[in-house]
N, C-alpha and C positions, 0 to 999 in steps of 0.2 A: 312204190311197189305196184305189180298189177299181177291178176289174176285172172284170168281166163274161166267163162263160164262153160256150162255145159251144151247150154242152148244158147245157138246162133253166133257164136263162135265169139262172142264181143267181149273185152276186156274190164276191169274192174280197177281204176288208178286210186291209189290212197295217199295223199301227201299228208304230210303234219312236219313242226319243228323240235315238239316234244319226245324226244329223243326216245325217254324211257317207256314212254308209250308206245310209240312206232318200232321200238324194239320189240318190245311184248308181244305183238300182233303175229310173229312168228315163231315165237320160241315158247317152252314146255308143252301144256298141253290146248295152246291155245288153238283154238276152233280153224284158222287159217294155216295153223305149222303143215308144211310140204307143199301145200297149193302154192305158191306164189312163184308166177315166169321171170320176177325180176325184182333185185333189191338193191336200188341205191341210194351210197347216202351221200347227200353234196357237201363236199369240204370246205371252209372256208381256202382263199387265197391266198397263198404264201405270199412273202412281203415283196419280191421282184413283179410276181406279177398285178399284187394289188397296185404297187403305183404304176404302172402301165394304166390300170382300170380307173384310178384317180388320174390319168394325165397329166402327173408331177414328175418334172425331168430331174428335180433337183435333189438330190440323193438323202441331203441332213433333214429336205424339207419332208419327203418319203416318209424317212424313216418315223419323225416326227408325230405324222399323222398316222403310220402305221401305229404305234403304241398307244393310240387313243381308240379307231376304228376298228384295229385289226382287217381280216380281211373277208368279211362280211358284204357281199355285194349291195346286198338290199343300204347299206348306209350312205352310200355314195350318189342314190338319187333321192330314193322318199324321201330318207329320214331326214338330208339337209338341203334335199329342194334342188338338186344337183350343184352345190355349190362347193367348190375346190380350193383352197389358195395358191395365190400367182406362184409365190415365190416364196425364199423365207421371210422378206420384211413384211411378207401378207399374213404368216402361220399365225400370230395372236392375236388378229384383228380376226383371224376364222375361227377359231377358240372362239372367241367372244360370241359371235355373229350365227354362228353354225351349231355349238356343242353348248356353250355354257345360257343359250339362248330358251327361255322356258316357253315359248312358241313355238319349237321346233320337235318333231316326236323323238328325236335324239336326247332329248336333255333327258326323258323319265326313261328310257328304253330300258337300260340297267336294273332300275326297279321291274319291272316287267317280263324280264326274264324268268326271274324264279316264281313269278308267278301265275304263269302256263305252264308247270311244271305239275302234274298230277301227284306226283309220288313227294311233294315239299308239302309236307300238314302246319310245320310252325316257321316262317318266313322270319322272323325276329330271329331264332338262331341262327339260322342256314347265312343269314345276311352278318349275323356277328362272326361267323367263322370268314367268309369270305373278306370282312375287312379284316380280321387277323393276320390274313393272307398279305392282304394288299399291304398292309402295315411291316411286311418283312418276317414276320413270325411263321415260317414255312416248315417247322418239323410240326408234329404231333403233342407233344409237350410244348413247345411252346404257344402253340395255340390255345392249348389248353391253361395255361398258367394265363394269358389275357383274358378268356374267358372264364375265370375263376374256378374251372372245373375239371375234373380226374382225365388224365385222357383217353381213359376206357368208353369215358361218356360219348366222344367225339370219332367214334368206329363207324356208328350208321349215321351221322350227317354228311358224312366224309364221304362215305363210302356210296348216299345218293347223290351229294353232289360230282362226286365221279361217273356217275351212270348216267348224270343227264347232260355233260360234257361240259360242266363250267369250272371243273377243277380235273389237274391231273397229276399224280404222285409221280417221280422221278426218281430212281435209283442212285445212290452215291456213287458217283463211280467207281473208288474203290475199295465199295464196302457195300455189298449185294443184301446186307440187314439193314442198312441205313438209306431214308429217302426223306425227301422235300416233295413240301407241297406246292404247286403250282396254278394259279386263275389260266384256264384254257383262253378263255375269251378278255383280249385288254381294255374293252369298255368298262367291265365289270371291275378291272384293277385302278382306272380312273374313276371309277364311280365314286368305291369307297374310300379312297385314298387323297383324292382333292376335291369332288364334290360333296359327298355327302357330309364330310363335318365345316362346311361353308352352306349346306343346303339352304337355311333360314336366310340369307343374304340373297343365293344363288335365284330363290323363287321371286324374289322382287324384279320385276323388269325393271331392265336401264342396269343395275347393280353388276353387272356381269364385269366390266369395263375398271371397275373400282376395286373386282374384288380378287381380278384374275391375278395381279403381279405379284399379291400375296402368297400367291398359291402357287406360282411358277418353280421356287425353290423344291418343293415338295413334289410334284410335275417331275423334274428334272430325276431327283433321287430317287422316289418311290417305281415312279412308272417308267420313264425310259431308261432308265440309268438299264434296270433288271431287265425290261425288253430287246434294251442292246443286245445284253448277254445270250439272251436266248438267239437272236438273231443271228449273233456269232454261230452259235453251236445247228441252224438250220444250215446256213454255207458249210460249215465242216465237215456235216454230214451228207449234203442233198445237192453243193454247188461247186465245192473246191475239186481241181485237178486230183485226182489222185496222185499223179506227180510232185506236187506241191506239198502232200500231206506225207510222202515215203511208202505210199501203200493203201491201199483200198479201206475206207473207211467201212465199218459195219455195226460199230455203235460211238455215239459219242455222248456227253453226260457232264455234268458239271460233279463236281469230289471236295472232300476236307482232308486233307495231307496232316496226319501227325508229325510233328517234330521235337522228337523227346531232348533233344540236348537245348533245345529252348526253353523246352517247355512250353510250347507253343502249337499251333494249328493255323494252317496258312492253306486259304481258298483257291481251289483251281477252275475258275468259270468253265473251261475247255479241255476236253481230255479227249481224244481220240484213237481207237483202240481197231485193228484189224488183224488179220490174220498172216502167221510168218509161211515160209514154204511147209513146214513138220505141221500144219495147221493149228499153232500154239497161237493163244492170243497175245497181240504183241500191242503193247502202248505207240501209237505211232506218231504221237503229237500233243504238245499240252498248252493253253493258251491263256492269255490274260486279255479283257475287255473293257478299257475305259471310253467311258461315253463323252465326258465336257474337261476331257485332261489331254495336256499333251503328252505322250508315252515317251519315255527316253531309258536310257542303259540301266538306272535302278530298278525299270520294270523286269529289263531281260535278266538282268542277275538273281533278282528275285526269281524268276520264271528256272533260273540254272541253278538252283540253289534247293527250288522243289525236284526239278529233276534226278540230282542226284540223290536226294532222299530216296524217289522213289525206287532208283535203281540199285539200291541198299536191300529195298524190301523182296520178300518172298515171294512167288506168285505172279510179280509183275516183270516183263522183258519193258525194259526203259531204255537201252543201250542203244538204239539209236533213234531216241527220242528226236521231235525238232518241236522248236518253239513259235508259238505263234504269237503274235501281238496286236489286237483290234483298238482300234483309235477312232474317233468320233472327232478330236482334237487335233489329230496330225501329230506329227513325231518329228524328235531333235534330230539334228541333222548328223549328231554323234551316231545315234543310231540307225541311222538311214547310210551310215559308212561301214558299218559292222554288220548290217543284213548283206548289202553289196558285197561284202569276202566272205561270206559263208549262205551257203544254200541252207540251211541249215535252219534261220533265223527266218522268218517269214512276217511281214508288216502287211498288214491287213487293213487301208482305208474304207470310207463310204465308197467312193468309188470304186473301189475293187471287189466292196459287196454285191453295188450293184449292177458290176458290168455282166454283160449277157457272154 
C-alpha cells in the first residue's frame, strides 16, 4: 500500500503478511480508508509457474513438491537455503533434508502462521480445526463432530480463518447451500496431517530419515491425493483450451451427485459449467482425478453414469456434457482407444497439466 503525503510529495509504503490486519488498514472507518494511491496483494504462484520458480522439469516431481510448498516464493530460497530436488529419485531424500529437517525455518513455518495472525486469540482451536481440515473432515459438521462440538461453535474460527487466507469454503457445485472447507495454504495441510502427529519424533535430529516412510502413505492420501484434485479444477478453469472443454469455462467446482436408485452419492472432483448461446448456464464438463492409480474404462463409465444422472435432473443442461479423466498414473491403453474415437472423452496426464 502507499500513500502520498501532503508535504513534499513523498510516499508512505506499508507492507505486512497479516492479511487481516493489512486489510483493516483501509476499510470501515479506519484512519487511512480513501488515502491510499495503491493496493496490492501478492498472490502466491500457481503450480505451472511455481515449478518454473523451483527449476523442476519433471512434472510428478512438480507436482510433488507443489502440494508440500505450494507457491509461496519466500520457500524456495530462505526457508530451505535454496535447495530443490534433482529429480524424482531425489523428492525424499529433499523431504528429509529440506522440510522434515528441524534446522531448517521450514519445518516450524506452519506453526507460525497462525501465529502473526492478530485477529487468532486461542491457537489450540484455530490449529484443531485446521487439522480436521487436513484430516478429510471438510464440511461444517464434520468438523465439528471431531472436535466434539456443535457446529454453530465453529462460525467465527472459520470465519477468521477465512479472513486471514488459510482456509477457503467452496460451493457444491450443485448444490449452492452446500460447501467444503478447504486449507488455502498446502504447508499448513502437511503440517497437520503428516507432521504434526509424528512431531515428538520429527523434533529429534537425525529421526527424519526413520520416520518419513511411515508417513509417506498418509503424504500420498491426505495431501497430494486432494492437491491433485484441486490442481485439476486450476487447468479447467485457468489453463484448458476452451475447445477442449466444449465452451468457455466460467466457474468450476468440485459436487456430490445424488443417486436415488442406488441409494448412493457418487463424488465429482471436476465439474465445469459455462455459458450456452440463450446465456443459460450449461454443465460443460465433469471430471474424475486419480493421483497413484491408473485410470481405465471403469473410470469413464463411472464418470457416464454420473452424467446421465445429472442430465435427468432439473436446472442442469448436461446434454452435451464431456468427460474428463486426470491421471497422475497413466491410463490403460482400453482407454487411450476410446478417447481416440470420441472427442468427447478427454485424458488429462502430468504432462498435459503441465505443458505451457
Amino acid at each position: 500500500m502507499s500513500f502520498e503525503r501532503l508535504v513534499g510529495g513523498q510516499r508512505l509504503l506499508l507492507c505486512g503478511s497479516a492479511l487481516s490486519f493489512m486489510g483493516g488498514l483501509l476499510s470501515g472507518t479506519a484512519p487511512l480508508r480513501g488515502r491510499a494511491g495503491l493496493e496490492l496483494v501478492v498472490r502466491t504462484l500457481d503450480y505451472r509457474v511455481a515449478a518454473r520458480f523451483w527449476g523442476i522439469g519433471d512434472p510428478r516431481t512438480a507436482l510433488l513438491v507443489n502440494a508440500i510448498v505450494g507457491g509461496t516464493p519466500a520457500y524456495r530460497h530462505e526457508f530451505t537455503q535454496g535447495d530443490s530436488p534433482d529429480g524424482p529419485d531425489d523428492f525424499d531424500d529433499w523431504v528429509v533434508r529440506a522440510v522434515l529437517n528441524p534446522a531448517r525455518p521450514l519445518f516450524r513455518e506452519a506453526r507460525y502462521l497462525l501465529a502473526e495472525e492478530p485477529d487468532i486469540r486461542d491457537p489450540a482451536l484455530y490449529h484443531s480445526v485446521l487439522a480436521a481440515i487436513a484430516d478429510g473432515r471438510t464440511r461444517r459438521g464434520e468438523i465439528a463432530n471431531f472436535l466434539g462440538r456443535q457446529p454453530s461453535d465453529l462460525a467465527h474460527p472459520l470465519g477468521v480463518l477465512e479472513d486471514v487466507g488459510l482456509v477457503v469454503r467452496e460451493e457444491d457445485a450443485f448444490k449452492s447451500n452446500r460447501g467444503v472447507y478447504r486449507t488455502a495454504e498446502p504447508l499448513v495441510t502437511f503440517y497437520h496431517a503428516v507432521m504434526r502427529p509424528a512431531w515428538g519424533d520429527l523434533e529429534r535430529a537425525g529421526r527424519a530419515r526413520q520416520v518419513w516412510p511411515r508417513l509417506q502413505r498418509t503424504f500420498l492420501s491426505k495431501v497430494v491425493g486432494p492437491h491433485f484434485e484441486s490442481v485439476c479444477r486450476a487447468w479447467a478453469r485457468w489453463e484448458a483450451d476452451p475447445e477442449v472443454l466444449g465452451g468457455y469455462p466460467g466457474r468450476v467446482a468440485a459436487g456430490v451427485v445424488s443417486d436415488p436408485a442406488a441409494r448412493t452419492q457418487h463424488e465429482v472432483d471436476v465439474a465445469v459449467f459455462g455459458r450456452d448461446e440463450q446465456d443459460r448456464e450449461r454443465l460443460l464438463a465433469i471430471g474424475e482425478a486419480k493421483w497413484n492409480e491408473t485410470v481405465g474404462v471403469g473410470h469413464l463409465q463411472r464418470l457416464a453414469h454420473i452424467r446421465a444422472l445429472l442430465d435427468r435432473r432439473d436446472g442442469i443442461l448436461a446434454d452435451r456434457c464431456r468427460l474428463l479423466l486426470f491421471s497422475g498414473g497413466g491410463f490403460t491403453d482400453e482407454l487411450r482407444a476410446a478417447a481416440a474415437a470420441d472427442p468427447g472423452i478427454q485424458l488429462i496426464g502430468l504432462d498435459r497439466l503441465y505443458a505451457e
